[in-house]
C-alpha positions as CSV (number, residue, x, y, z in Angstrom):
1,X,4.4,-47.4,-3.1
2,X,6.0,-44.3,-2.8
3,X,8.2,-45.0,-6.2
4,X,4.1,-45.1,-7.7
5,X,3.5,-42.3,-6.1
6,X,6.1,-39.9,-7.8
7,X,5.5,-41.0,-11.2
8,X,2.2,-40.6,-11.2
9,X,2.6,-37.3,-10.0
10,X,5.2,-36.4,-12.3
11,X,3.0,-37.8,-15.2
12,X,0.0,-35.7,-13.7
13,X,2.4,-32.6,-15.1
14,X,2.5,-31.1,-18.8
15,X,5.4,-30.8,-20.6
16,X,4.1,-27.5,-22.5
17,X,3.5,-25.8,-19.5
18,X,6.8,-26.9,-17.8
19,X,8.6,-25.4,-20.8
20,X,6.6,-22.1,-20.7
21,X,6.9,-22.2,-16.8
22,X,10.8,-22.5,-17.2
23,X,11.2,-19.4,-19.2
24,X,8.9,-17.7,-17.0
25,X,10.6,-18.9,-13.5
26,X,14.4,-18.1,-16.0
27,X,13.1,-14.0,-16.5
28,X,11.8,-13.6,-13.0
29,X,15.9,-13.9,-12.4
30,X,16.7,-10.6,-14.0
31,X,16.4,-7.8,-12.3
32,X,13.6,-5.3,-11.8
33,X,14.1,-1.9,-9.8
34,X,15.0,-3.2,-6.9
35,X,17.4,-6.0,-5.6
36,X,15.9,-8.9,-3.5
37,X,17.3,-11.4,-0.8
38,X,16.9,-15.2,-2.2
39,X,13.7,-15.7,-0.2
40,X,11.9,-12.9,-1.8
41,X,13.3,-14.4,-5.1
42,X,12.4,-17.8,-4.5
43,X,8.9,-16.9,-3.8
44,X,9.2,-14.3,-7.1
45,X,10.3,-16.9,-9.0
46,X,8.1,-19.9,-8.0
47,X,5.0,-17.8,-8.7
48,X,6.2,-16.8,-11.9
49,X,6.9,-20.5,-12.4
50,X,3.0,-21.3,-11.8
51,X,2.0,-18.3,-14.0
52,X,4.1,-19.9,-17.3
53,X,2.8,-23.2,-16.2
54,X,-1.1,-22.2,-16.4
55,X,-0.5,-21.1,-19.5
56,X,1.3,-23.4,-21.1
57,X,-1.8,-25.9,-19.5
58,X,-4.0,-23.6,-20.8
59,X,-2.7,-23.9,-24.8
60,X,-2.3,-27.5,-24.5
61,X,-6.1,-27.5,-23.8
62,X,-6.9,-25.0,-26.4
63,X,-5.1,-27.0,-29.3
64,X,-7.1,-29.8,-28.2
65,X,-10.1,-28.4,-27.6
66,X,-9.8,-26.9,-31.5
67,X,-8.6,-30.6,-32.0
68,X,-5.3,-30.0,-33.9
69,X,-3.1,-33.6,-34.0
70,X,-0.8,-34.2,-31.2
71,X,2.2,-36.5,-30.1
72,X,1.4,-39.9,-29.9
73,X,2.0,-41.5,-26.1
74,X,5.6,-42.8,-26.3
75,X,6.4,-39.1,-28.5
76,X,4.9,-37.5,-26.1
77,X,6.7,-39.4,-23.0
78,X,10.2,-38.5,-25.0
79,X,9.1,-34.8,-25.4
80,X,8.5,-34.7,-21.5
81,X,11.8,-36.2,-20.6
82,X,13.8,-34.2,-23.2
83,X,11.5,-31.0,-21.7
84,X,12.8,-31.8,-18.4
85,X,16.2,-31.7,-19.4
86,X,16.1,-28.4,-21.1
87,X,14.3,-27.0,-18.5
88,X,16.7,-28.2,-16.0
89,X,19.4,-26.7,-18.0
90,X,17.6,-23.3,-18.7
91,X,16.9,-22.7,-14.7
92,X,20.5,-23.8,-13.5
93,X,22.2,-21.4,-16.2
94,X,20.1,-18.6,-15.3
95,X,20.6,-19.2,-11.5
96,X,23.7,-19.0,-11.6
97,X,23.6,-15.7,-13.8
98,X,21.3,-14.5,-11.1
99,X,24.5,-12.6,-8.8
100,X,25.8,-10.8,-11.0
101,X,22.2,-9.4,-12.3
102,X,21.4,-8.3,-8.9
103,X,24.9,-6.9,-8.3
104,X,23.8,-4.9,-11.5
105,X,21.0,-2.6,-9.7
106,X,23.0,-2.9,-6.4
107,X,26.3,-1.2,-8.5
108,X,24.1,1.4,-8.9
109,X,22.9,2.3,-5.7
110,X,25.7,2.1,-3.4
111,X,25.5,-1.3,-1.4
112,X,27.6,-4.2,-0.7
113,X,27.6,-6.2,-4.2
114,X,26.9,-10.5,-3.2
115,X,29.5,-13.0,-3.9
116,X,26.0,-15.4,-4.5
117,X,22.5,-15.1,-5.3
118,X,22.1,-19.2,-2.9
119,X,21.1,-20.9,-5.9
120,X,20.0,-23.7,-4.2
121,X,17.9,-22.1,-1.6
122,X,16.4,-20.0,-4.1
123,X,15.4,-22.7,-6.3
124,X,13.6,-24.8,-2.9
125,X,12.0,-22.0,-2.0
126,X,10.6,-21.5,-5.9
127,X,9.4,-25.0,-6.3
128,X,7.9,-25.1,-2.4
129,X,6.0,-21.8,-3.8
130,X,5.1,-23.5,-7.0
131,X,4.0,-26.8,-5.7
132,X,1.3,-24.8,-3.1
133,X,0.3,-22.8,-6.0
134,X,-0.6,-25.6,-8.4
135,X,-2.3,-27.5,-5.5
136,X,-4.7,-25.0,-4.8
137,X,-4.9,-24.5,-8.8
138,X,-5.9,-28.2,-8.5
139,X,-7.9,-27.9,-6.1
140,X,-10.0,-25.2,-8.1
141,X,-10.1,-27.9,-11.1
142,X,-11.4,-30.7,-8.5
143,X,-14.0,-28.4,-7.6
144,X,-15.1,-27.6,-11.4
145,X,-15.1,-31.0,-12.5
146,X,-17.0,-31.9,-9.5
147,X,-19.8,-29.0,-10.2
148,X,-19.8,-29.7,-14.0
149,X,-20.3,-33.6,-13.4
150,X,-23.0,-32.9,-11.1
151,X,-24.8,-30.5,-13.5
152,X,-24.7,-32.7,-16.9
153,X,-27.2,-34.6,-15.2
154,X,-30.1,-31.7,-15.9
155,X,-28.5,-29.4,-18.6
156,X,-26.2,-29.9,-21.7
157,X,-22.6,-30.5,-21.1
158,X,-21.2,-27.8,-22.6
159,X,-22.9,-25.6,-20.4
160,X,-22.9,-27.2,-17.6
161,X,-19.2,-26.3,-17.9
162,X,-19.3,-22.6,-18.3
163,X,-21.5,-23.0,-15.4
164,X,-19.2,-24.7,-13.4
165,X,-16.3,-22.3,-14.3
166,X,-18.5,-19.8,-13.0
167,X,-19.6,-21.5,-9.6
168,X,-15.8,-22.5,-8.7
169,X,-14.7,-18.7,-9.6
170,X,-17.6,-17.1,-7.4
171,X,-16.4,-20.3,-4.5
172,X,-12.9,-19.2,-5.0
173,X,-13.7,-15.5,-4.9
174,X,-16.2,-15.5,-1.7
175,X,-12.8,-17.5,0.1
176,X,-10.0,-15.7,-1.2
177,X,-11.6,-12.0,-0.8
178,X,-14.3,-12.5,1.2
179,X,-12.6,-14.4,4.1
180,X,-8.8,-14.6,3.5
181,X,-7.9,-11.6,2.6
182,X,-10.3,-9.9,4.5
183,X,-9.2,-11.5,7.7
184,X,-5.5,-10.7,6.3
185,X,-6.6,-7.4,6.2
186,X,-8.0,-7.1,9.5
187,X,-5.3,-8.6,11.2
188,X,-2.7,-6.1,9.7
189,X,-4.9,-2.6,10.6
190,X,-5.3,-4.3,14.4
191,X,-1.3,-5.4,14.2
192,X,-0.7,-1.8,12.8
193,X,-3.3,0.0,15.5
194,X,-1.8,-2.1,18.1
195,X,1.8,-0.9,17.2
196,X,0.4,3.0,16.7
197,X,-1.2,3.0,20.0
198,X,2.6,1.6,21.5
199,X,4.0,4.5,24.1
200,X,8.3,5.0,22.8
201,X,10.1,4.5,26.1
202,X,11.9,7.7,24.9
203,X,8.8,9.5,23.9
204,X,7.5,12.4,26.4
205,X,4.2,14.6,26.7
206,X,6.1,17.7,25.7
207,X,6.1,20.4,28.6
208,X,5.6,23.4,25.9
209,X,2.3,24.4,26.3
210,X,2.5,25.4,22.4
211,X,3.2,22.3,21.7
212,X,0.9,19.6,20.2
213,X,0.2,16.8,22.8
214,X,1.1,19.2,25.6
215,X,-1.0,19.6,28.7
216,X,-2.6,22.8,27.3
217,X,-3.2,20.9,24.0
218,X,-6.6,20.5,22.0
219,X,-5.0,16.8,21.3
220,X,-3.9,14.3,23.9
221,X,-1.0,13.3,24.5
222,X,-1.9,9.3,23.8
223,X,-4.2,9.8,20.6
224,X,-1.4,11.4,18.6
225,X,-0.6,8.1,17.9
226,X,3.3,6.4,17.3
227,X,3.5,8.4,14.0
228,X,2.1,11.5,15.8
229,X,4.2,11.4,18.4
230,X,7.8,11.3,16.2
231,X,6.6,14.0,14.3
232,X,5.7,16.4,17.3
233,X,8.5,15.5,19.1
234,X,11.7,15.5,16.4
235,X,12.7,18.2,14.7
236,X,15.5,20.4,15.0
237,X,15.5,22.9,18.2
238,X,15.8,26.4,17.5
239,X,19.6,26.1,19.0
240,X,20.6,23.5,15.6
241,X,18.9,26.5,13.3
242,X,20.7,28.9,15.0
243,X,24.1,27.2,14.9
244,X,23.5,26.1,11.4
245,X,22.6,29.7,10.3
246,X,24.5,32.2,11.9
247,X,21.2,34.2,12.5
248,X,18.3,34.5,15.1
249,X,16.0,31.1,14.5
250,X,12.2,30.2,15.6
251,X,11.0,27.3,17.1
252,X,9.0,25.4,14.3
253,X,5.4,24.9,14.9
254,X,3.9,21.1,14.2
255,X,0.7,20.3,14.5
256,X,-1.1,16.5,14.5
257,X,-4.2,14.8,15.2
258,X,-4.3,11.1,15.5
259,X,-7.1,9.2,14.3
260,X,-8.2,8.5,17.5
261,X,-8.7,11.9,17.9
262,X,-12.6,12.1,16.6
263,X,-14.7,9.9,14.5
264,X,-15.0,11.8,11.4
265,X,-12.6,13.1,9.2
266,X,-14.0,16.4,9.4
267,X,-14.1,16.7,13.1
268,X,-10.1,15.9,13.0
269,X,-9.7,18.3,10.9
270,X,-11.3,20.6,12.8
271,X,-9.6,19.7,15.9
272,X,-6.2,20.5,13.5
273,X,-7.4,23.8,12.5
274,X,-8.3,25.4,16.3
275,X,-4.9,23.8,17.0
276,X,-3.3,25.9,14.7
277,X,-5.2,29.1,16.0
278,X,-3.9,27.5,19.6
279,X,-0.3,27.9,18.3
280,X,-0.4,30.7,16.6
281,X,0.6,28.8,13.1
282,X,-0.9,31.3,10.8
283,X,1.6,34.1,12.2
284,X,4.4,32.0,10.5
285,X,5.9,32.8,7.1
286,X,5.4,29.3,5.7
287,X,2.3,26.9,6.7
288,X,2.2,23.9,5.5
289,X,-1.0,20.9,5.0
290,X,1.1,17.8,5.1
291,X,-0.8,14.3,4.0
292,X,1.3,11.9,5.9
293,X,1.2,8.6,4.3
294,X,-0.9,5.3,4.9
295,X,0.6,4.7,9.1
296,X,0.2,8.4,9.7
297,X,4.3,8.7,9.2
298,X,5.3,12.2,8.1
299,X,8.5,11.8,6.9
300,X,11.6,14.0,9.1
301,X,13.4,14.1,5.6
302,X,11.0,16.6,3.9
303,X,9.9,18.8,7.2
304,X,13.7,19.1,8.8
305,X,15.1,20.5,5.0
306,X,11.9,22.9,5.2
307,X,12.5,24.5,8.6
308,X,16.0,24.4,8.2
309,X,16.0,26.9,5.1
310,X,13.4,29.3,6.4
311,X,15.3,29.0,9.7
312,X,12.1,27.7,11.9
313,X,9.8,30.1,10.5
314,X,7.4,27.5,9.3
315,X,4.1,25.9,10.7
316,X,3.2,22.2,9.5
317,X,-0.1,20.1,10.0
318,X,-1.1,16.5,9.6
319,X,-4.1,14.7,10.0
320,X,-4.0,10.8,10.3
321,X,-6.6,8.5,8.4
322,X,-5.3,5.1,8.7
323,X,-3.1,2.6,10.0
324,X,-1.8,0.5,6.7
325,X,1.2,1.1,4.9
326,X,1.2,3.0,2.4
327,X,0.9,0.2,-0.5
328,X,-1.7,-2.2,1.2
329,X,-3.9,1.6,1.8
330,X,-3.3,1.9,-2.0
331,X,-4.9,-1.0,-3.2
332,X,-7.6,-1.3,-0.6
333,X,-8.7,2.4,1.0
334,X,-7.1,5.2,-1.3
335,X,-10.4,7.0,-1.0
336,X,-10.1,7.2,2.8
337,X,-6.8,9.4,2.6
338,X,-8.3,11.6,0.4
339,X,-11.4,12.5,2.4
340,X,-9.4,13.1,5.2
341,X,-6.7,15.6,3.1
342,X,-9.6,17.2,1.7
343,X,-10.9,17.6,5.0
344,X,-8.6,19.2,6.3
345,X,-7.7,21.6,3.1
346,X,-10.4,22.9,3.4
347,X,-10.7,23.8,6.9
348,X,-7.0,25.3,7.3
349,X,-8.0,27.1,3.3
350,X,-10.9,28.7,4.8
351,X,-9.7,30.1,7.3
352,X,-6.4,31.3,5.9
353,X,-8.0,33.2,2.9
354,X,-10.2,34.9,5.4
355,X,-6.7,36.4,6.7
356,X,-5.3,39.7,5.5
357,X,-3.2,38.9,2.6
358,X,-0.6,41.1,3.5
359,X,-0.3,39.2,7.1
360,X,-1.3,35.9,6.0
361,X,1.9,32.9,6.0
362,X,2.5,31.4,2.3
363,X,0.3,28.0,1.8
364,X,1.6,24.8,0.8
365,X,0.9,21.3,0.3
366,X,3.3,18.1,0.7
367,X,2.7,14.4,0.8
368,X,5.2,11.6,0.4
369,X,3.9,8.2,-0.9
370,X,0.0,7.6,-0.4
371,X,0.3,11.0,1.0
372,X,0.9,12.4,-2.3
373,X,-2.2,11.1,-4.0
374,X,-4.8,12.4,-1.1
375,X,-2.9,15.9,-1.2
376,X,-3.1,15.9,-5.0
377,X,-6.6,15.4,-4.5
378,X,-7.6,17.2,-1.7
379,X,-8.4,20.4,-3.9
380,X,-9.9,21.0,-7.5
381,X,-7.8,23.9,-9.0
382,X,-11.2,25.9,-10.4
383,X,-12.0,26.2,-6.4
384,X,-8.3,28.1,-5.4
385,X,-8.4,29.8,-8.7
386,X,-9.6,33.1,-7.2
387,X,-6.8,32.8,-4.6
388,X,-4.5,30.0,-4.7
389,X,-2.5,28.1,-2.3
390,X,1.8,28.9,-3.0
391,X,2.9,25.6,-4.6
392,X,3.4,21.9,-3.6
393,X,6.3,19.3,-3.3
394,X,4.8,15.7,-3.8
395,X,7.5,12.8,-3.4
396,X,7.5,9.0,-4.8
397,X,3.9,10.0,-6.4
398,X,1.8,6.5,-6.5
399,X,1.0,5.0,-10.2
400,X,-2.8,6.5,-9.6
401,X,-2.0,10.1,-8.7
402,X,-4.4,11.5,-11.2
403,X,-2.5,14.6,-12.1
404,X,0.5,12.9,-11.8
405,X,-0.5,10.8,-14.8
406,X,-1.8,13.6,-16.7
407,X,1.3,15.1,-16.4
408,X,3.2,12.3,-17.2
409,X,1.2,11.6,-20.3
410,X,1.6,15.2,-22.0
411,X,5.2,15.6,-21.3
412,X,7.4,17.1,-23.8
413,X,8.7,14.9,-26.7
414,X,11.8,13.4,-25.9
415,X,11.3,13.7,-22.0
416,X,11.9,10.3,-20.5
417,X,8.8,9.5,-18.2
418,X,10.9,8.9,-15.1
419,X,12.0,12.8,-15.7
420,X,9.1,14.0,-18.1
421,X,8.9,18.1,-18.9
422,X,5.4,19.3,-19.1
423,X,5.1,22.3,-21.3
424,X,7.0,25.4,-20.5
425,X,8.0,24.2,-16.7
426,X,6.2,27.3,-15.5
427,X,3.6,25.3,-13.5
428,X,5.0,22.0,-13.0
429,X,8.7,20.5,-13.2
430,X,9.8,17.1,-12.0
431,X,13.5,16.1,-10.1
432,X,15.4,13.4,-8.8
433,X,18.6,12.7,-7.4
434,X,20.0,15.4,-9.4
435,X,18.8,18.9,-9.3
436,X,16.3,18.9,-13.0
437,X,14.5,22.0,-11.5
438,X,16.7,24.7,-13.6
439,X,15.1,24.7,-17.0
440,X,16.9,27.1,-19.1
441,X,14.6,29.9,-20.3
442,X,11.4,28.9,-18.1
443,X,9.9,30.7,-15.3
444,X,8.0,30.1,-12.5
445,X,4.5,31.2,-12.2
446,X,2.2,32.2,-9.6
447,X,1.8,28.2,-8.3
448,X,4.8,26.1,-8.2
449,X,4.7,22.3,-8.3
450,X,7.4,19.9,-7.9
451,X,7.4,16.2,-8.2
452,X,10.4,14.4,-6.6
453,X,10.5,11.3,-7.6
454,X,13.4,8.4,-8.3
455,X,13.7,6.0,-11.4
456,X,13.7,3.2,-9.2
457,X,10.5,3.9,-7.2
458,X,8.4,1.3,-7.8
459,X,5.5,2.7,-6.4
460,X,5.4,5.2,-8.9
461,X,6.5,3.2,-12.0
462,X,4.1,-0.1,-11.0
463,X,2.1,0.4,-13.7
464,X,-0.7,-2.7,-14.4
465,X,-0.1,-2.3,-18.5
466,X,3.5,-4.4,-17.7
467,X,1.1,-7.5,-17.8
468,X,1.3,-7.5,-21.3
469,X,3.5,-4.4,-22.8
470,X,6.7,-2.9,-22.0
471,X,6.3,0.6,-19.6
472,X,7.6,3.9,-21.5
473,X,10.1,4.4,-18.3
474,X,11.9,1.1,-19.7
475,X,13.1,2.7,-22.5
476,X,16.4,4.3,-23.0
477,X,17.6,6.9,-21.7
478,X,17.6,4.7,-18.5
479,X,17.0,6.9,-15.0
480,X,20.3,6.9,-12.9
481,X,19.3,4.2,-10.7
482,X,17.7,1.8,-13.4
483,X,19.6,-1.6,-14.5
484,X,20.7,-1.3,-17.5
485,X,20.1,-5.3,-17.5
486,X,16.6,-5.0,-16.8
487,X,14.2,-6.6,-19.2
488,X,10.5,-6.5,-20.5
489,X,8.5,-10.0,-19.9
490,X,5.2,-10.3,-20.3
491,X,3.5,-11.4,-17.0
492,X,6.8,-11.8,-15.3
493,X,7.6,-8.1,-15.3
494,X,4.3,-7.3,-14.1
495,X,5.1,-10.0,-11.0
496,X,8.2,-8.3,-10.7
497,X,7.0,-4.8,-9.7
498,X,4.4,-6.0,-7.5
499,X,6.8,-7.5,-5.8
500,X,9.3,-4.6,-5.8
501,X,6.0,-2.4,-4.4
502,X,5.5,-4.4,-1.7
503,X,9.8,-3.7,-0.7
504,X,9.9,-0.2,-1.8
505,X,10.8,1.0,0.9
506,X,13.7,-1.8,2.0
507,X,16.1,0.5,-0.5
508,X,19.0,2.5,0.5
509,X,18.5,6.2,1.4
510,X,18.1,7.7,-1.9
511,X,16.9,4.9,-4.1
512,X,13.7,2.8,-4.4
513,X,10.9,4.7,-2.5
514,X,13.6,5.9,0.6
515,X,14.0,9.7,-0.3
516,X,17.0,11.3,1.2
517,X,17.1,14.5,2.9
518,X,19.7,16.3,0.6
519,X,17.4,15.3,-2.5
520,X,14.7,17.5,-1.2
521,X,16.8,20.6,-0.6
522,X,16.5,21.8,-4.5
523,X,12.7,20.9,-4.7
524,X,11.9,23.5,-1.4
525,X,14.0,25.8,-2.6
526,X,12.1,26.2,-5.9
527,X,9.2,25.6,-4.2
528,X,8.7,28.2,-1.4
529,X,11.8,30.3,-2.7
530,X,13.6,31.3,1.0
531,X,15.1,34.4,1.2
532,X,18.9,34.5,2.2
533,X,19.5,31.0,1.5
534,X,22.8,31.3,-1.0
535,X,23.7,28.3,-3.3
536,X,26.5,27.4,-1.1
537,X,24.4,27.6,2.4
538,X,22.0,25.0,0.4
539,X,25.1,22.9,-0.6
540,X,26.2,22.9,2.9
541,X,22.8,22.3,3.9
542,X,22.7,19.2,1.5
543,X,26.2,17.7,3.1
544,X,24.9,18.2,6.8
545,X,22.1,16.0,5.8
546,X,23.8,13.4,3.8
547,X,26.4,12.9,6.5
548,X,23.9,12.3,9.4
């Protein structure tokens, strides 16, 4: 019986769309921007496995819908078995290249290379992936045929199957979006909210009274949230800046309001603006609106380089407006970050341009990640044209950042798009891992913007064109960080950097969507331009950081 069983079910498959599967399930084995353990490349490669299978289904339907001859039954029994074989062959030779194309991207950033890539695991894992992917594609036929049969009874049959296409789409829709992923979804913000809300054992009310979260504070304590907390509470102390600079240092001033805070958007940002009256933020030489990104997570990276080189002297606020990482806020509430930043630019911008220029601090913006996009957004520039704001650093700018891709778009000729130069570099210039900042013969203007961003970020590279043509970023000149293996495949390339999105940040420091302290040295110093910060203090800088 069960001897029946597993012919008929391996009859049940098509040998054009296990061939097309193959090569698709053989590219998803080279490399993309990032490396992967064998269970993310199992799963990778079993969906990519169902993708070539549907459409190799799907041709084999069209030829005979358009009734072009076919194979005769004992060809076409012959072709399946000799299909098999081949595709056997095909998926072992590429698992085994698999290693080595992963030690390709992990050569290039730093980490231990593997001695295997568990071709056997990887290959379970892909067809236990594949097999759950073409059951509920079965299923979805099941239902259609059942819909279509009921329907011929009362209109023509060829309708009745667009019909039924439709009905089993709209069925399949309502329960995938409508209650899977919205449940999904829901459980993640009240798994994130629950971990936000979570007290550090080694996290204390601060006994400053200047400090946010202190007993004096316009915030409590409790609704900075987890993010809100680490950002208050790290830092370094006036004592580090002091040692580290030879010279007098101030305390830095952070200010943050959770989102349990206030209801609105504007009334947190409200809340952030008397707190930075409370502190006495706009007395500092450098203030700056930080967008944190999806969690509320302001990242230590960007905010410890900055106070180090103006030697305290700087004043930073945050507002939080969700709990999600920063790639699931991306594809289901980027609008949500970007009321909030504009929220609060516009309180802290009010107020400051009612200040004496002369005794006024110098205005920034600065968002990593999903923070990027809602400070990019949070102003139109015909509003600050009368008096702008000093500049902005934006790191691992998401695939949507609006200006970002106009940038992009209109670089220079020759510019690779990982590293693209937009005009004369007097307004906006673009670095990585290596200082790009120094443009021979350019000058800054009054408003300096500077995009740090890495090859091998994925977040800002996904682009949804991959489905079906090969990204400008793929093309040589390759960025530092980028395989020189790597490969454009229709659909599979696309599956690749979702993939890669949804692990950006499991990189080493400096690679993927991690951005390392030392990398953001260069971009603040041709940002906000501190005075009596030599090129070797910023190179020692730089080694402090990399070290620790």
């Amino acid at each position: 019986m069960t001897h029946v069983w597993i012919v008929r079910f391996w009859n049940s498959f098509s040998a054009a769309g296990l061939f097309v599967g193959t090569l698709f399930f053989a590219a998803s084995l080279t490399p993309s921007l990032l490396p992967r353990t064998f269970l993310m490349q199992g799963i990778l490669s079993g969906a990519a496995l169902a993708a070539g299978y549907g459409i190799g289904v799907f041709g084999r339907w069209l030829a005979h819908y358009m009734e072009l001859p076919g194979p005769n039954a004992r060809v076409l029994r012959a072709v399946k078995y000799l299909s098999a074989v081949l595709c056997a062959g095909i998926a072992v030779a590429f698992l085994w290249q698999a290693a080595e194309w992963q030690n390709s991207i992990r050569r290039l950033m730093g980490m231990e290379l593997l001695d295997s890539a568990h071709p056997l695991r990887t290959g379970l894992i892909a067809a236990a992936t594949f097999i759950l992917l073409l059951a509920v594609a079965r299923f979805f036929r099941l239902l259609l045929t059942f819909t279509s049969a009921r329907l011929r009874r009362y209109i023509p049959p060829r309708v009745a199957n667009v019909v039924a296409v439709a009905v089993a789409a709209a069925l399949f829709w309502v329960a995938v979006e409508g209650v899977l992923f919205r449940f999904a979804l829901r459980a993640a913000d009240t798994s994130f909210q629950a971990y936000d809300a979570l007290m550090e054992p080694e996290s204390e009310q601060p006994a400053d009274l200047l400090k946010t979260g202190s007993a004096a504070s316009l915030v409590a304590w409790e609704d900075l949230g987890r993010a809100g907390r680490e950002f208050v509470a790290s830092g370094p102390s006036t004592g580090e800046l002091e040692a580290f600079r030879g010279e007098p240092a101030m305390e830095p001033i952070r200010v943050y309001v959770g989102l349990n805070a206030a209801e609105t958007a504007e009334e947190r940002a409200g809340i952030a603006l008397a707190e930075l009256e409370r502190t006495g933020a706009f007395e500092r030489s450098v203030l700056v609106i930080v967008t944190p990104t999806g969690t509320g997570w302001v990242d230590p990276a960007a905010m410890d380089t900055l106070e180090y080189l103006h030697g305290g002297n700087v004043a930073s606020v945050a507002v939080q407006y969700s709990y999600l990482t920063s790639w699931l806020s991306l594809l289901v509430e980027p609008d949500y970050g970007t009321q909030t930043a504009r929220a609060l630019f516009s309180a802290v911008y009010g107020h400051w341009r009612e200040l004496p220029e002369e005794d006024r601090p110098r205005l920034y913006l600065h968002g990593l990640s999903l923070g990027s996009l809602g400070s990019e957004a949070s102003t139109e520039f015909f509003e600050i044209l009368g008096d702008p704001y000093h500049g902005a650093l934006w790191s691992g700018p998401p695939f949507a950042n609006r200006m970002w891709q106009y940038v992009t778009s209109r670089r220079e000729p020759g510019s690779p798009e990982w590293l693209p130069r937009f005009r004369d570099g007097s307004f906006v210039r673009f670095t990585n891992q290596t200082n790009a900042l120094d443009i021979p013969g350019a000058h800054w203007g009054p408003l300096r913007i500077v995009y740090l961003q890495y090859a091998s970020d994925p977040v800002t590279f996904f682009d949804y064109h991959a489905l079906y043509r090969q990204p400008d970023w793929m093309k040589r000149p390759r960025g530092p960080d980028v395989s020189p293996e790597l490969r454009w495949y229709p659909v599979v390339t696309f599956l690749q950097l979702a993939l890669d999105m949804a692990l950006a940040t499991t990189a080493p420091m400096g690679h993927g969507h991690v951005y390392a302290p030392e990398h953001y040295i260069d971009a603040w110093m041709a940002v906000t331009a501190p005075q009596g910060v030599s090129a070797e203090e910023a190179d020692r800088l730089k080694q402090r950081f990399a070290r620790e």
